[in-house]
C-alpha angles and dihedrals in degrees: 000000000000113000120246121259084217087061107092111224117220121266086018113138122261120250152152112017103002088056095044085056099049087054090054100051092050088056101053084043083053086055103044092054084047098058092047091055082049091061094032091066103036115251113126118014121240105263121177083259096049091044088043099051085047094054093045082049100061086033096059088039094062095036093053087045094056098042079054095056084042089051095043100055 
């Protein structure tokens, strides 16, 4: 019985959605360190906006790493 293509090997580089969702989740990570420096220095006060985009933002980083690991399998 032939394997199918849709099964993923082990070791075999990860591509298409997975990837796309990995990127995604780095850069919301990105974001969400950017908008603590943000409030460590001074710059802008935390409002219930600025708290709550940072919170959505950790929030969607995890969420999006852990739909890559699922995708990946």
């Amino acid at each position: 019985m032939p394997s199918s293509p849709a099964r993923k090997k082990k070791g075999a580089p990860v591509t298409g959605a997975p990837l796309y969702l990995r990127w995604l989740s780095l850069l919301c990570a990105v974001m969400a360190l950017f908008c603590v420096g943000v409030f460590v220095i001074g710059y802008k006060d935390p409002s219930f906006g600025r708290v709550a985009t940072l919170v959505a933002l950790v929030v969607a980083s995890v969420a999006l790493l852990l739909a890559s690991k699922r995708l990946s399998r």
